[in-house]
Every structure is written in structure tokens, then in C-alpha cells.
C-alpha positions as CSV (number, residue, x, y, z in Angstrom):
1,X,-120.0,-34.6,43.3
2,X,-119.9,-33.8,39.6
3,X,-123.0,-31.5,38.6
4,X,-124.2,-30.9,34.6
5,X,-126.7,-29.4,33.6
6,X,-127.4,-25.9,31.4
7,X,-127.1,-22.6,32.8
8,X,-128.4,-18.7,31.5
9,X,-126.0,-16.3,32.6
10,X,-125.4,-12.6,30.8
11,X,-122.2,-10.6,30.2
12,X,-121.3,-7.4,29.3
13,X,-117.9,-6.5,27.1
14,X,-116.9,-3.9,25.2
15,X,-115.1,-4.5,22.2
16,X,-113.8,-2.4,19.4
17,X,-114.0,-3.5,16.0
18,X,-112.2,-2.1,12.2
19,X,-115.3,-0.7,9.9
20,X,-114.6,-2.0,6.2
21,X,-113.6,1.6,5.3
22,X,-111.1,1.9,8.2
23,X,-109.1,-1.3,7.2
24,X,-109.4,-0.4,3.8
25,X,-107.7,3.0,4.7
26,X,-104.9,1.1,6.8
27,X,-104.0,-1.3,3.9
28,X,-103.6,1.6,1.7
29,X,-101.8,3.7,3.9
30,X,-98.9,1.2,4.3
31,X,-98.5,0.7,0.6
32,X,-95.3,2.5,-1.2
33,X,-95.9,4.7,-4.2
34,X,-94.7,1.7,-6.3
35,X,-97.4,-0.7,-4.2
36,X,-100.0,2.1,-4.6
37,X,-100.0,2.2,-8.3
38,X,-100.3,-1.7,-8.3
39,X,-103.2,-1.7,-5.7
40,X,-105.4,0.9,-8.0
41,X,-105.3,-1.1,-11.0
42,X,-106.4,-3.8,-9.4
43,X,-109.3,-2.1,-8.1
44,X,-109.9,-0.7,-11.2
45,X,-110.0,-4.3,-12.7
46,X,-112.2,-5.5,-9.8
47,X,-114.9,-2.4,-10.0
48,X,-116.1,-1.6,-13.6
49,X,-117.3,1.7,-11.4
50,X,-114.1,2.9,-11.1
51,X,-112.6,4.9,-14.3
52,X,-109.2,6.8,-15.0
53,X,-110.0,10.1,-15.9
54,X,-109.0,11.1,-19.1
55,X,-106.5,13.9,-19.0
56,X,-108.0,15.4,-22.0
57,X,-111.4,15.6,-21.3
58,X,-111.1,16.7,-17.6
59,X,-114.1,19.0,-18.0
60,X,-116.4,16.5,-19.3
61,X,-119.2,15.7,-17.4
62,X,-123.1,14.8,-17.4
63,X,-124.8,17.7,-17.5
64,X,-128.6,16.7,-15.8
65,X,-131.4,19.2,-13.8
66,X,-130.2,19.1,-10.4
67,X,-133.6,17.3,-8.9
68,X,-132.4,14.1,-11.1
69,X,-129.2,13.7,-9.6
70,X,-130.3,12.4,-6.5
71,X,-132.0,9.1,-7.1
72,X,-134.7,7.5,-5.4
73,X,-137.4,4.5,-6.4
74,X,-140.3,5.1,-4.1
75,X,-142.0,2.1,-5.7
76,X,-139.1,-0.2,-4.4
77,X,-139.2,0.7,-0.8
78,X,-142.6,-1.0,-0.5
79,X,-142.0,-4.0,-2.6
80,X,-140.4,-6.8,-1.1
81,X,-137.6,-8.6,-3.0
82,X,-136.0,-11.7,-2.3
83,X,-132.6,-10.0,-3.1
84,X,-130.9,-9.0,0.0
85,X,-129.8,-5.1,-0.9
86,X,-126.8,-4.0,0.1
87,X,-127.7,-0.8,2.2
88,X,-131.3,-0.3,2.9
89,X,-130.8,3.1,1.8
90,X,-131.0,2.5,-1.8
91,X,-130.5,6.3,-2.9
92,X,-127.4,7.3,-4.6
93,X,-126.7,10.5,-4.3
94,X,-125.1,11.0,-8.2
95,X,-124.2,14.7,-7.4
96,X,-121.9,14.2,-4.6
97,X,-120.4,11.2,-6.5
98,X,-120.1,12.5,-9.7
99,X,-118.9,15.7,-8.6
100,X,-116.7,15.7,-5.4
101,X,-114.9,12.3,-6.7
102,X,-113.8,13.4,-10.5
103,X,-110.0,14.6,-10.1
104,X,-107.9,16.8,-12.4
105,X,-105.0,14.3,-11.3
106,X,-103.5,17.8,-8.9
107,X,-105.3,16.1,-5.7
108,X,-103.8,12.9,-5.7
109,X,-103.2,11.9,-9.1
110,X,-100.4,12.4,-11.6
111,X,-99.1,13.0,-15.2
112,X,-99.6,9.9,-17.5
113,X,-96.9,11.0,-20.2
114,X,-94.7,8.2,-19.2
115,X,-97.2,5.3,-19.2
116,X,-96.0,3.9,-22.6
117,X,-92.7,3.5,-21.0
118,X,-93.9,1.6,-18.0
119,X,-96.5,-0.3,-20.8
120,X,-92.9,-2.3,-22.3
121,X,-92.0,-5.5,-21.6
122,X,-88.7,-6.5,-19.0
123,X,-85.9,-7.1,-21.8
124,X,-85.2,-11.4,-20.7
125,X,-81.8,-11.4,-18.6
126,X,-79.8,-14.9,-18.5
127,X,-79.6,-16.4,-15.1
128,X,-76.4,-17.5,-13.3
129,X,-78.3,-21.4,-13.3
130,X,-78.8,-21.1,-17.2
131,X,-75.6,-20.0,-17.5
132,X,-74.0,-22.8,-15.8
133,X,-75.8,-24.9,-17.6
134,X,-74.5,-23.7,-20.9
135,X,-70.8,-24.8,-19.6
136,X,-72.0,-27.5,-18.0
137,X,-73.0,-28.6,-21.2
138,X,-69.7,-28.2,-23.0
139,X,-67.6,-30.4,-20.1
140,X,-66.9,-34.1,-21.0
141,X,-69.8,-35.5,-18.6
142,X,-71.6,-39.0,-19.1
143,X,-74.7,-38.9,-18.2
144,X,-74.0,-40.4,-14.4
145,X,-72.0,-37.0,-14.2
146,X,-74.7,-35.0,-15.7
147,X,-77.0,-36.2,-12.9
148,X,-74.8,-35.5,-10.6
149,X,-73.9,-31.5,-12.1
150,X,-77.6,-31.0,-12.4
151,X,-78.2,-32.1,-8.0
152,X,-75.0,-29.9,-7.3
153,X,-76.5,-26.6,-9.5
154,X,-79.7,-27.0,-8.3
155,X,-77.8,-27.0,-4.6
156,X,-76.6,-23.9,-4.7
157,X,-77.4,-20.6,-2.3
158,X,-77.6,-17.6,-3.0
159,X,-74.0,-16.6,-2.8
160,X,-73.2,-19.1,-5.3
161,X,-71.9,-21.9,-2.5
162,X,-72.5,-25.9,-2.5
163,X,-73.1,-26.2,1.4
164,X,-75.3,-29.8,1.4
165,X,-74.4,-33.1,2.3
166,X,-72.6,-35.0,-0.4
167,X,-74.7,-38.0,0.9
168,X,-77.9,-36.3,0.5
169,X,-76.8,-35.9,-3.1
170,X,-76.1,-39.3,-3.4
171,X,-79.4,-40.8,-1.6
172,X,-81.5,-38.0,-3.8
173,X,-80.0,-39.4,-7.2
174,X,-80.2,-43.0,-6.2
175,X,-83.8,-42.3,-5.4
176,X,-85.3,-40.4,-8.0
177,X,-83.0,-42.0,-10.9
178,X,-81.5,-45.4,-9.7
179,X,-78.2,-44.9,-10.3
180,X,-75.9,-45.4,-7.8
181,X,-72.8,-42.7,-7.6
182,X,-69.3,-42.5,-5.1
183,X,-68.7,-40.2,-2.9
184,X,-65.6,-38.8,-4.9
185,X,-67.3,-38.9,-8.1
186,X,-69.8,-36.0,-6.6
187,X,-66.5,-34.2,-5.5
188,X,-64.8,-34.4,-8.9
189,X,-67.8,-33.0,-10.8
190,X,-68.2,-29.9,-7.8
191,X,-64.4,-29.7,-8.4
192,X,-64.7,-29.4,-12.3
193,X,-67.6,-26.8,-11.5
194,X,-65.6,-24.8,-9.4
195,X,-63.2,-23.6,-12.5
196,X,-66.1,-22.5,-14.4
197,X,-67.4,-19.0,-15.1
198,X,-67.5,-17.5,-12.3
199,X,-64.7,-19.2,-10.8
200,X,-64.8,-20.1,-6.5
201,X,-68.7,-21.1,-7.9
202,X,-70.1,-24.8,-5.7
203,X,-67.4,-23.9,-3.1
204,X,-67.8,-25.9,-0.1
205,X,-66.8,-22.8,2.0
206,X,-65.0,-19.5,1.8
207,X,-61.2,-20.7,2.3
208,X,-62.2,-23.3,-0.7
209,X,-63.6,-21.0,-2.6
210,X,-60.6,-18.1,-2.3
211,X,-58.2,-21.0,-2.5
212,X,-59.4,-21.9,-6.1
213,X,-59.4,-18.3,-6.8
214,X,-55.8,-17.7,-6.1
215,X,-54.6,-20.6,-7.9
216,X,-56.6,-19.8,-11.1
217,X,-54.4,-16.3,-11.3
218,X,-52.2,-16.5,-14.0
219,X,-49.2,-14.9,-12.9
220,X,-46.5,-16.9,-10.6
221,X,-45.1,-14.3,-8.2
222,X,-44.3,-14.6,-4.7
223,X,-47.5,-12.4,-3.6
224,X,-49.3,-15.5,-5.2
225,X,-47.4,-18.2,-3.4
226,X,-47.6,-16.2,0.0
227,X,-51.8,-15.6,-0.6
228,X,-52.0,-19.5,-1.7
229,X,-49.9,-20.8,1.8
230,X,-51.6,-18.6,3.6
231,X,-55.3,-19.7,2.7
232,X,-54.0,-23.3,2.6
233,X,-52.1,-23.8,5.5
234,X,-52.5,-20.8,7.8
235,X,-56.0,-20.1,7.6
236,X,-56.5,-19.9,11.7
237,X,-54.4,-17.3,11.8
238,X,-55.5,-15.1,8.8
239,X,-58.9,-15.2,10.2
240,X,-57.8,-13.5,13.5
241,X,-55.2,-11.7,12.0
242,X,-52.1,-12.5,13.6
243,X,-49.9,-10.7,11.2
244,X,-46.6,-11.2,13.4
245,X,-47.7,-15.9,13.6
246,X,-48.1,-15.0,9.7
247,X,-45.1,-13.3,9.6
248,X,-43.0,-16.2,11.4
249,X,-44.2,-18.9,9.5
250,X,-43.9,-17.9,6.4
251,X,-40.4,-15.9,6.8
252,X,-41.3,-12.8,5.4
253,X,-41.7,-9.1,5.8
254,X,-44.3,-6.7,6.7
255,X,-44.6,-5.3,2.6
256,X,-44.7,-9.5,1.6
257,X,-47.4,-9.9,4.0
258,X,-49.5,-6.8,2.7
259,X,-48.7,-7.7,-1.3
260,X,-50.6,-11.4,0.1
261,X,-53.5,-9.8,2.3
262,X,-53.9,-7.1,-0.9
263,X,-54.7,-10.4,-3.4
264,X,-56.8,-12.4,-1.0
265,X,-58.6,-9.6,-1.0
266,X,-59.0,-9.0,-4.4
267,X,-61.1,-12.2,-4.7
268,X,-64.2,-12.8,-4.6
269,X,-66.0,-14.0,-1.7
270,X,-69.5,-14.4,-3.4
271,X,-69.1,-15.7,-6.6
272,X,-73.3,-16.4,-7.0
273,X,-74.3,-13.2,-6.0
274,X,-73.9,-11.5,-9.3
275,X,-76.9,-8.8,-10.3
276,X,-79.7,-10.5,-12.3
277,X,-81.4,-7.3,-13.9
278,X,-84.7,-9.3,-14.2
279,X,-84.2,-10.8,-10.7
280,X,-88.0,-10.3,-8.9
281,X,-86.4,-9.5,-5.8
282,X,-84.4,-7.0,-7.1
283,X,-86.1,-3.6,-5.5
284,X,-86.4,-0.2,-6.9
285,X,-86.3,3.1,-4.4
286,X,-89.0,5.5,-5.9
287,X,-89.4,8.3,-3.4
288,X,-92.6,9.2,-1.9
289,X,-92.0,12.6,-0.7
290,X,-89.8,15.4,-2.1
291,X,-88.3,17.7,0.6
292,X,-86.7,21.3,-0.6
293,X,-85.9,24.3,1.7
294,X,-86.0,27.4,-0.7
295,X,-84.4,30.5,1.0
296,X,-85.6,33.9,-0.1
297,X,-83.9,36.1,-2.4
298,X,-81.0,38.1,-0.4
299,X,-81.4,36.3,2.7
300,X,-77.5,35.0,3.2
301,X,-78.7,33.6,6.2
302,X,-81.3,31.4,5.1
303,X,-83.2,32.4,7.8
304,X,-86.6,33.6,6.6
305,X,-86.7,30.9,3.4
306,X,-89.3,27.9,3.2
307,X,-90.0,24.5,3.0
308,X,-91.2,22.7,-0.6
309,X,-93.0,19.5,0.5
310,X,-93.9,17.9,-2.8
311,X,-95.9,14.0,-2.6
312,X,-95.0,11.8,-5.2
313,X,-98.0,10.6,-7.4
314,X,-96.4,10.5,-10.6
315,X,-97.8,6.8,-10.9
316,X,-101.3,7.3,-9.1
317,X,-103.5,8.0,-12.2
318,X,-106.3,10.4,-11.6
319,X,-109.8,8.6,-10.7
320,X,-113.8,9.1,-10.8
321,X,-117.1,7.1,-10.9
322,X,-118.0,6.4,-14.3
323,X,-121.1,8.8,-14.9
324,X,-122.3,6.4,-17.4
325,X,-123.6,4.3,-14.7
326,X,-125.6,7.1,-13.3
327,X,-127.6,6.7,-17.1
328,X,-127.7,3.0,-16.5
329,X,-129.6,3.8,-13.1
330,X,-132.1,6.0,-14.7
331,X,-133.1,4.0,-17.4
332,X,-134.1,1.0,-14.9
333,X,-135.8,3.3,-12.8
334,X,-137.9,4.5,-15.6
335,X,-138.9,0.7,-16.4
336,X,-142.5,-0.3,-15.4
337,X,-142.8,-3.1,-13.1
338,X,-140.7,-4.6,-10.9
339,X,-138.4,-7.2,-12.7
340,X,-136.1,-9.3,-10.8
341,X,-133.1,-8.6,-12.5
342,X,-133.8,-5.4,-12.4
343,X,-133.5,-5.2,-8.1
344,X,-130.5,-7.5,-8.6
345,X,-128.7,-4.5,-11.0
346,X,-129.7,-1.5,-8.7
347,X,-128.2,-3.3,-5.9
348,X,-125.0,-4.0,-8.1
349,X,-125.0,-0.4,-8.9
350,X,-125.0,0.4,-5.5
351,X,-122.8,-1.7,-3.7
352,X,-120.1,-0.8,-6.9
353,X,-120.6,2.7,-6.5
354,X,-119.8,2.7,-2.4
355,X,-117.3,0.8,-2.7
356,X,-115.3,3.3,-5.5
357,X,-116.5,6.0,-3.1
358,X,-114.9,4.2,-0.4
359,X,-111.6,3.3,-2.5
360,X,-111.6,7.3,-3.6
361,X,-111.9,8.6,-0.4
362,X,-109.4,6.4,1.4
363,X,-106.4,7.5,-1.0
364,X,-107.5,11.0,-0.1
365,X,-107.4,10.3,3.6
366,X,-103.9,8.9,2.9
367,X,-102.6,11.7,1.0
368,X,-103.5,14.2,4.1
369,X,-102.1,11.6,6.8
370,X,-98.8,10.7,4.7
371,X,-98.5,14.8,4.0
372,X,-99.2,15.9,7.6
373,X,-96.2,13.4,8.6
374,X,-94.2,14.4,6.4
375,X,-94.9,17.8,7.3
376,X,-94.6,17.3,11.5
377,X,-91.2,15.8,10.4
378,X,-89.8,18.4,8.4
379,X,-90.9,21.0,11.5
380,X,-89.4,18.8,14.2
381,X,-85.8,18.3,11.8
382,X,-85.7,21.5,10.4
383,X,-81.9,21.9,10.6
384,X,-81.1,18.5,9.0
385,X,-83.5,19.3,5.7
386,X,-81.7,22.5,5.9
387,X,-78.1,21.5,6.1
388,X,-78.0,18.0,5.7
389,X,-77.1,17.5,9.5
390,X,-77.9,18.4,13.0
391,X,-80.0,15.6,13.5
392,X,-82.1,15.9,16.6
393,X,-83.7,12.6,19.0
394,X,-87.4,11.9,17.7
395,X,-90.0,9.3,18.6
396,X,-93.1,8.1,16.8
397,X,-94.9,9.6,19.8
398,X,-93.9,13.1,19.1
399,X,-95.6,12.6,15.0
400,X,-98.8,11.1,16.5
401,X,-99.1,13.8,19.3
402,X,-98.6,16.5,16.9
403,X,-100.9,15.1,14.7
404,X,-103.4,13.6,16.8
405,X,-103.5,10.3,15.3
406,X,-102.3,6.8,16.9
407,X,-98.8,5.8,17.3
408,X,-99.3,2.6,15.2
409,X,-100.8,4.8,12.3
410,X,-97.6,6.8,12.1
411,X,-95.3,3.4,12.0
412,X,-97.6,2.3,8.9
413,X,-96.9,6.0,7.6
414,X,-92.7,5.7,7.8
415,X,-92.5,1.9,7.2
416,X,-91.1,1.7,3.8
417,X,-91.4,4.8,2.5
418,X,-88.1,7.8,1.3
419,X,-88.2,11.4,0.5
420,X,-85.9,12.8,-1.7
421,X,-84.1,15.9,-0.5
422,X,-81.0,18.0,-1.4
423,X,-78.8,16.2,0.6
424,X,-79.8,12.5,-1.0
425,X,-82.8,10.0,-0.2
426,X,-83.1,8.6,2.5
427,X,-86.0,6.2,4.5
428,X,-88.3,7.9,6.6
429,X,-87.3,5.5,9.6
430,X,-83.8,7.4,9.3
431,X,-84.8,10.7,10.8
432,X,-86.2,8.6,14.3
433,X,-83.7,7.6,16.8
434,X,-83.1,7.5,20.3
435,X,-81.6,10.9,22.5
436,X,-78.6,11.1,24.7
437,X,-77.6,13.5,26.9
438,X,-74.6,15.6,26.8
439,X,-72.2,16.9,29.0
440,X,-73.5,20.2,28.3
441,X,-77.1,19.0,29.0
442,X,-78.3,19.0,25.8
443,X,-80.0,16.1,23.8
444,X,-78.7,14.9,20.5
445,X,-79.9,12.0,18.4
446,X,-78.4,8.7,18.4
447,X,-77.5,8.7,15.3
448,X,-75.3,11.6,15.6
449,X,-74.1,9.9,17.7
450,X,-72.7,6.5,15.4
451,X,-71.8,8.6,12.5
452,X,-69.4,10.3,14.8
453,X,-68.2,7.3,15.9
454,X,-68.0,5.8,12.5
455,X,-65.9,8.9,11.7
456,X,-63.7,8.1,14.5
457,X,-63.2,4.8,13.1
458,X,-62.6,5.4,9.5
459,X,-59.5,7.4,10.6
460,X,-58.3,5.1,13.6
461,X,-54.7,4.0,12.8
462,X,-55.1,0.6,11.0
463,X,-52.1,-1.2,12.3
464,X,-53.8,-0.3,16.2
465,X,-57.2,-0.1,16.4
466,X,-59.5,1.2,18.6
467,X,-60.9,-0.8,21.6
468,X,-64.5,-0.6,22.7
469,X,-63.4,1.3,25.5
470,X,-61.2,3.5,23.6
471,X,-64.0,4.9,21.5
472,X,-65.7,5.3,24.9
473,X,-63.0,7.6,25.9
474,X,-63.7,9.4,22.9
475,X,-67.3,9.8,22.8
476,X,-66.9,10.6,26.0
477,X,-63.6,13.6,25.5
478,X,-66.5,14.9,22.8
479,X,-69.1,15.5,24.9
480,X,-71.1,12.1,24.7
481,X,-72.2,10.4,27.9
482,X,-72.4,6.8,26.9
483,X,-71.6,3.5,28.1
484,X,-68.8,0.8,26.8
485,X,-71.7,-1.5,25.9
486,X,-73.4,1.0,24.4
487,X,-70.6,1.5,22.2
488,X,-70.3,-1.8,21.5
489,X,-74.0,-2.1,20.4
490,X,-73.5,1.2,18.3
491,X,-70.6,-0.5,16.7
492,X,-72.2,-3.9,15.7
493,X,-75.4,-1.8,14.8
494,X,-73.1,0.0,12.4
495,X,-72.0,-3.6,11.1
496,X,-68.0,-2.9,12.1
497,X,-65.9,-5.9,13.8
498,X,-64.0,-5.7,16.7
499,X,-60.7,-4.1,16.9
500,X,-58.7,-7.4,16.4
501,X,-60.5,-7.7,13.6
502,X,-60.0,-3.9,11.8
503,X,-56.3,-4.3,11.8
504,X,-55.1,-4.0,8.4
505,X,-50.9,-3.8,7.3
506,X,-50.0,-0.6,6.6
């Protein structure tokens, strides 16, 4: 029997939820030096609070009696307002603000002699599309073929290949324009783009677009013919390099063979993916720590030297609450009665001023977390930052033990950020890796680990590769305990084919 009605019942949970300070903390704490720079302008934008301070009038400040600087309405605390205010504590505290949140710029801000620089405009770049457009426009096309151009540029992927459907071409321009085109005339004009500037450009695939590489090459040598045969007619077996099936069919010898392999690969495979200077996605590396080891004076050992941990805030402009709003405050408290616009522009004060506090104080709280990481990884890698090797296994676990601080905290921290150091720059994911045990015991880092075996690689013989199990051997002969397939996932990690596939003609 089915039963409704309305019950009461009570339950008890406990949940944990983010304060507006804490997330404001975490979403700065993730950001890049480049990211941070962006993210206090726009807060500077948003809060007419928040000021740069000016590097040349660092000592300026209000000078008041000290009784004023805390500020307090009595009258408003019994008068009832049908403004909601934003904390029911209405005093502002103007010493604490004014004071502890006015920087010299050698807390967490930075010099401001290059902001000119940053103040110019991009210098405009010509796309690849724009350029093809320009020889596009110089070819012989009616306009059915100009349609047709214009579907097959705007087709293109980022390596500069045309890899859609002829017939979606066709069904796109009979739709949108009402003409009706062939199936060859789309291949004729991709054909006639092919020879522009750069040339391989709308290839259907690789083979076409090396093919129409090599016979673009000016010279008529037998290096030429062999390269053109070879992509043409052999491509099967130039793919899995079978030199001795290339060999065969094409009756040559071993220094023929390599004279062909040597031109195929002098084209190029990605004609589209020429550098755009004023591409968006282009990124720029600024580092956001500078590590140094300085040895003392005499010490040939570098024994008793130390370490220079500098944070970058070259682009973080110093910061404080404008005091001029602490005037604004006192002249509507000394204003008789109790105007409604008046409440509503104490509690914008307010709510302004705790929220630049907030803002202040959570880049502050990031410049002691990102510097005691940084710090906990220079201690734990001390032999890498002091040589440029010896790099030893190390989990986020052992930064947020050390630390005291949660494990996710610490992968905000490393995500996306470098430090510059003697040896080059490198991401602060770099120096975490996985340990393995060696025969002697002891534990060494992963990727000690790969660059040996990338080593080991590098100077294989060409002509007879290493196998997977080979390299095992290896690893194994230098002291490494590891597995085939771990080998294997090293080497595809380290972005290196197979050995079939590393044998080159000597």
C-alpha cells in the first residue's frame, strides 16, 4: 500500500566550506608572475580603494592624532537604516590599514622603470591566412574558384594541412552561395594552392605534402629522383624503414639510399606551423623564482657557501589603500543628521576598504607560501641547484609535510611556475619525480633515470638500434633495477620511437 504524507525528521552533517578570503588566496596563488600582474590591475580597476604607490613619494602619508584613526559613528549604531551594511562592525580601523598595507615595493612589489616599455603597442605581424590570401589573389581564379580557395584556406589546421571532405566543401559552397562545383575542380584549386608560399601548404597528408616538396627542388640529380620514387611509390616501406626492400627496388646502394633519406628529410613536414610573433597563443617563460648557490670566498669545496632565493616581482607594482578615503570618511561622519546617501557611502567605504585589505593580504600570504616552497625545494635538491645534477626522488607530500600545508596547495604552488638558476630555467614540476631503487640500495630519481637512458640512446649505433630489452640490460649493467615495460614507458615518455623506427643509414 502506497503511503504520502509529510514527515519532520532532523539531521546532523558536517561540512566544510571556502571563506571568501581563502578562495581568493587560492585563485591568486595559482597565478604566474605574468597572470599576477594582469590580476592586480584588474582589481585596481574594479576597487577605486586600491592605489599603486608612488615610488617617489613612498614616505607620504596622512599624518592625523592617533584617537582619529580609528573610526567609529556611535550615532549610527542606534539608527536603523534600510541599507543592508556590509559588516555590522562599521569601524575601520584607518591605522592598521593605512599603515601595515602601504609597501615600499621590497615586500612584494617591484621596480616600475620598465613600465613604458610594457605601455607600447604589439608591432601588427601578417598571418599565414592573409598571406595566402595575397597570392591567392594574384592566381587566374574566376570567381567559382575563388569560392572554392576561400572554403579550402579557411579549412586548414594548424600545421598548414587540407584534411576535410572534398564533399563537405562542395555541399558548404552550394549552400551558402548556390553555385554548384565538381569534385576535381576543388582538387585543381588545392593543387594550385599547394605550390604557393610555403610550398606542401593544403596537403591532403604528409606523403602529398613531401611529394610536392621534392618535385618543386630545382636541381635534377639522382638523390632527387630516388627521394621522389621513394615517396611515390615506396612509401610502405620508408615508413618502417626497410632500407635493404628500398634498396632492392630501387637498385641502388647504401650512400644513394642515404643522399634520398638526407632530402626527404630536408623538407618540411609542417608547412602551416610557421611562428606568428603576434600569435595569442604564443607563450612567454618569465621565471618566478631566481635560485643562486654562492660559495664563500676560499672555500674550493663549496662546502660552507649559500643559497640566493630571489622571487620575481618585477611586474607586481607596489600597493596601499588610498588614505584619501580615510578624509572622505571623516567628513561624512562630521555631517549632522542622518542622510541616506550618507549610510549607503560609509558602507561603500567599508565593503571597498575589506576587500583591498583582503586583496593585500592574500598576495602576501602568497609571497610566504610560493617562497617557503621554493625554499623546502632548494633544501630537499640541494646537490642539483649546486651542480646542475644529482637529482634526488621527491613527492608533493614531502613540500607539504615540511611546510605544513595541504598537498593540493603545493600542486597550485608548482603548476606553471620556473626558477631561473645557473644551470638554465626550468618548471618547478621538473625537480618531482618518482624513486627507484638501486642495486646498491640507494634511491635515485626517475628522471635520472630517462636522461641516462636518453644518453644511452643518443649514442646507440644508428644502423642497429637498441631494443626495449636491450636498454633494460643496460639500466640494469648500471645499477638500475627496472622493468622492460618500464623502459618502454620511460622511452615513449621521452617521446623516442621504437628501435625499428631509430634506424638511420650510416
Amino acid at each position: 500500500m502506497l503511503k504520502t504524507g509529510q514527515n519532520l525528521s532532523q539531521r546532523q552533517s558536517l561540512q566544510q566550506k571556502l571563506s571568501p578570503q581563502q578562495i581568493q588566496f587560492i585563485k591568486l596563488l595559482q597565478l604566474p608572475t605574468l597572470g599576477m600582474e594582469q590580476r592586480i590591475k584588474e582589481e585596481i580597476e574594479m576597487n577605486p580603494v586600491l592605489e599603486e604607490l608612488d615610488p617617489d613619494n613612498k614616505e607620504e602619508t596622512i599624518q592625523e592624532n592617533e584617537s582619529d584613526w580609528e573610526l567609529k559613528d556611535e550615532a549610527d549604531k542606534s539608527e536603523s537604516s534600510d541599507v543592508d551594511p556590509v559588516d555590522k562592525n562599521e569601524d575601520i580601523d584607518w591605522d592598521s590599514f593605512l599603515h601595515n598595507t602601504e609597501y615600499d615595493g621590497n615586500s612584494y612589489g617591484g621596480s616600475s622603470g620598465d613600465q613604458e616599455w610594457r605601455d607600447l603597442p604589439n608591432p601588427y605581424y601578417e598571418s599565414l591566412y592573409e598571406n595566402l590570401e595575397k597570392q591567392v589573389s594574384l592566381l587566374d581564379f574566376d570567381e567559382k574558384e575563388i569560392l572554392i580557395a576561400d572554403q579550402i584556406l579557411g579549412s586548414l589546421d594548424e600545421d598548414g594541412y587540407f584534411r576535410r571532405e572534398i564533399e563537405a566543401v562542395i555541399d558548404n559552397i552550394a549552400f551558402n552561395h548556390g553555385v554548384l562545383v565538381e569534385e576535381s575542380e576543388v582538387e585543381n584549386v588545392r593543387r594550385r594552392i599547394q605550390n604557393l608560399e610555403p610550398v606542401g601548404i593544403a596537403s591532403k597528408d604528409l606523403r602529398d605534402c613531401l611529394l610536392i616538396q621534392l618535385q618543386k627542388i630545382s636541381e635534377n640529380s639522382d638523390a632527387k629522383k630516388h627521394a621522389v620514387r621513394i615517396v611515390d611509390k615506396e612509401w610502405s616501406s620508408f615508413e618502417k624503414k626497410h632500407f635493404e626492400k628500398l634498396k632492392n627496388k630501387l637498385s641502388i646502394d647504401d650512400n644513394q639510399l642515404k643522399k634520398a633519406f638526407e632530402m626527404i628529410r630536408g623538407m618540411d613536414p609542417k608547412p602551416g606551423a610557421v611562428a606568428n610573433p603576434n600569435d595569442d597563443n604564443q607563450q612567454y617563460i618569465e621565471p618566478d623564482f631566481e635560485v643562486f648557490y654562492e660559495p664563500t670566498e676560499g672555500d674550493e669545496e663549496e662546502s660552507d657557501g649559500e643559497f640566493v632565493i630571489r622571487l620575481n616581482q618585477r611586474n607586481v607594482p607596489p600597493l596601499r589603500i588610498s588614505p584619501e578615503y580615510k578624509q572622505m570618511w571623516d567628513q561624512l561622519k562630521k555631517k549632522p543628521g542622518k542622510d541616506r546617501s550618507d549610510k549607503q557611502a560609509k558602507n561603500f567605504i567599508k565593503e571597498k576598504v575589506d576587500s583591498a585589505q583582503w586583496f593585500i593580504d592574500s598576495i602576501i600570504q602568497r609571497q610566504n607560501t610560493l617562497m617557503n616552497t621554493m625554499k623546502t625545494i632548494v633544501a630537499l635538491q640541494e646537490d642539483f641547484f649546486k651542480y646542475g645534477e644529482g637529482l634526488k626522488p621527491m613527492i608533493l607530500k614531502d613540500i607539504a609535510e615540511r611546510i605544513e600545508m595541504d598537498i593540493s596547495t603545493i600542486s597550485r604552488v608548482v603548476n606553471g611556475k620556473y626558477v631561473q638558476t645557473n644551470f638554465g630555467v626550468y618548471e618547478l614540476k621538473y625537480f618531482f619525480s618518482e624513486g627507484l631503487e638501486t642495486e646498491n640500495g640507494d634511491d635515485v630519481s626517475s628522471r635520472e633515470v630517462k636522461n641516462y637512458l636518453l644518453e644511452v640512446i643518443d649514442n646507440e649505433d644508428k644502423r642497429s638500434p637498441y631494443s626495449d630489452q636491450a636498454l633494460t640490460d643496460l639500466l640494469k649493467e648500471k645499477g638500475y633495477k627496472v622493468a622492460r615495460r618500464t623502459v618502454s614507458k620511460y622511452r615513449e615518455q621521452l617521446q623516442l620511437p621504437v628501435a625499428r623506427l631509430r634506424k638511420q643509414i650510416i
